[in-house]
C-alpha angles and dihedrals in degrees: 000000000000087000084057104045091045093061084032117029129156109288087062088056090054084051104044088049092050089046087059098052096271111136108203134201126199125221133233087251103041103263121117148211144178111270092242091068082224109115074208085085083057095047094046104057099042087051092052088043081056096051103047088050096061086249112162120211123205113206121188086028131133133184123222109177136037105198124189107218100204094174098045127103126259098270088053111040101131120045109209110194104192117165121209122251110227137173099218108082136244128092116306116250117226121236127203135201138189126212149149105245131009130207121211114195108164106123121228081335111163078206098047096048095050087064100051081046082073098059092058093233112148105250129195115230106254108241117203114266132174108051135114142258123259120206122224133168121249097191113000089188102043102037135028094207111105119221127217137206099226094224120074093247136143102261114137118254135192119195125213084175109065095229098136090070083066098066107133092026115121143188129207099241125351121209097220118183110193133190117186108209134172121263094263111033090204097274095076096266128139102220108196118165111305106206123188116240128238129056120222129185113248133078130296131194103227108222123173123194111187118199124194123177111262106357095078125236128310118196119222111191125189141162123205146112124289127229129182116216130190080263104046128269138003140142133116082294091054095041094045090051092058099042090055088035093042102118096025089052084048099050084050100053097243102282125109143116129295142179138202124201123188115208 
C-alpha cells in the first residue's frame, strides 16, 4: 500500500474526484467530503470511471479460492475462483479467472482473511477501531471524576458525576489526553478512563498520550467535535483516537486515563 499511495496519495485523489464534476469541501479537522453531503456523488463517479474503463462488475458473486500461481507467467500470476449466487435452483458452477494483481478489499472479513491465509503472507490480527468510549465511575464517594472503558461493552457503570443528562450535548473540539493502562496498574488498582467534568461551548484541540509499562509513550493526536451520548463520549475526536490507539487500546484491555479540557 505504501508503494501506491506514494505514486497516488491523497491529493490525487482530491484531484481525480474534482476532474470528474465532485466538488469537495475540507473539514476543520482534514477530512473531506463532496460538497453535496450525498456519498452518491462518491459512488457515482467511481461507477462511471468504471464504466468508461470497460470494467466489469460482477454482482451476486463470491469468491471461494486465492490461488498463487508460482509457475505462471507474469499476467497471470493469482487465480481467483467466485461462483455466482442465484435464486433458480441447481448446484452452483464454479468460475476462474486469471490475472496479474489482485486487490483484496474485505475488511476485517473472517472470510476475507481466510483467503489471503492461502497465499502464505504473514497477516496482523485485526483489532477493533472506530468506537466509542464509554464513561464509568472509579469511587463515587471519594472522587467526582468519572472513569471510561474505552470500548463501547456491557460492563455496569455507575456515575457520581450526572453526565448522562448531557447525551445529545456537543462541543466544537475537545482536547482529550489519553493514557491506556492495564487493569490493574501494579497497586491494585483498577484504572479505567478519568474524565474531567463540566462541558463548556468553544472550541478544544483532541490529544491522546498512551503509556504502557515498559515500552515507553506514544503520542496519538486527533482534532474533531465531541458528542455525549447516553453511553459517554463520542464524536470524530473519540473515533480518531480509537482508530491511532487502536492496538495499543487492545493490548491493554481497553482501560486507561483520560482527560478532558474544555477550552
Amino acid at each position: 500500500m505504501l508503494a501506491a499511495l506514494s505514486r497516488f496519495g491523497a491529493p490525487d485523489a482530491a484531484r481525480w474526484f474534482r476532474e470528474r464534476g465532485v466538488a469537495l469541501k475540507t473539514e476543520s479537522d482534514g477530512r473531506m467530503f463532496p460538497q453535496t453531503d450525498d456519498s452518491a456523488s462518491i459512488v457515482h463517479a467511481l461507477t462511471d470511471a468504471a464504466h468508461d474503463a470497460g470494467v466489469d462488475v460482477l454482482l451476486r458473486a463470491k469468491v471461494i479460492e486465492l490461488n498463487c500461481l508460482d509457475n505462471a507467467g507474469d499476467d497471470e500470476r493469482f487465480e481467483v475462483a467466485y461462483v455466482m449466487r442465484s435464486s433458480t435452483q441447481g448446484s452452483p458452477v464454479t468460475h476462474r479467472c486469471r490475472c496479474r494483481y489482485v486487490l483484496v478489499a474485505t475488511g476485517g472479513s473472517p472470510e476475507g482473511l481466510a483467503l489471503l491465509s492461502r497465499l502464505k503472507q504473514p497477516l496482523v490480527a485485526p483489532v477493533p477501531s472506530l468506537f466509542t468510549f464509554r464513561l464509568a465511575t472509579v469511587n463515587a464517594a471519594a472522587s467526582s471524576s468519572t472513569t471510561a472503558s474505552s470500548k463501547d461493552t456491557n460492563d455496569d457503570a455507575t456515575a457520581a458525576f450526572d453526565w448522562q443528562g448531557l447525551a445529545g450535548v456537543s462541543v466544537t473540539f475537545a482536547r482529550l489526553r489519553l493514557e491506556p493502562v492495564t487493569e490493574n496498574g501494579g497497586d491494585g488498582q483498577d484504572h479505567r478512563v478519568s474524565a474531567a467534568n463540566g462541558v463548556a461551548k468553544g472550541s478544544a484541540k483532541a490529544v491522546a498520550k498512551t503509556k504502557r509499562k515498559g515500552k515507553g509513550n506514544t503520542a496519538v493526536r486527533s482534532e474533531g467535535p465531541l458528542l455525549f451520548t447516553h453511553r459517554g463520549i463520542s464524536g470524530p475526536a473519540v473515533l480518531r483516537l480509537s482508530a491511532f490507539g487502536a492496538r495499543v487500546l487492545h493490548e491493554t484491555g481497553y482501560r486507561g486515563e483520560i482527560m478532558i479540557d474544555w477550552v
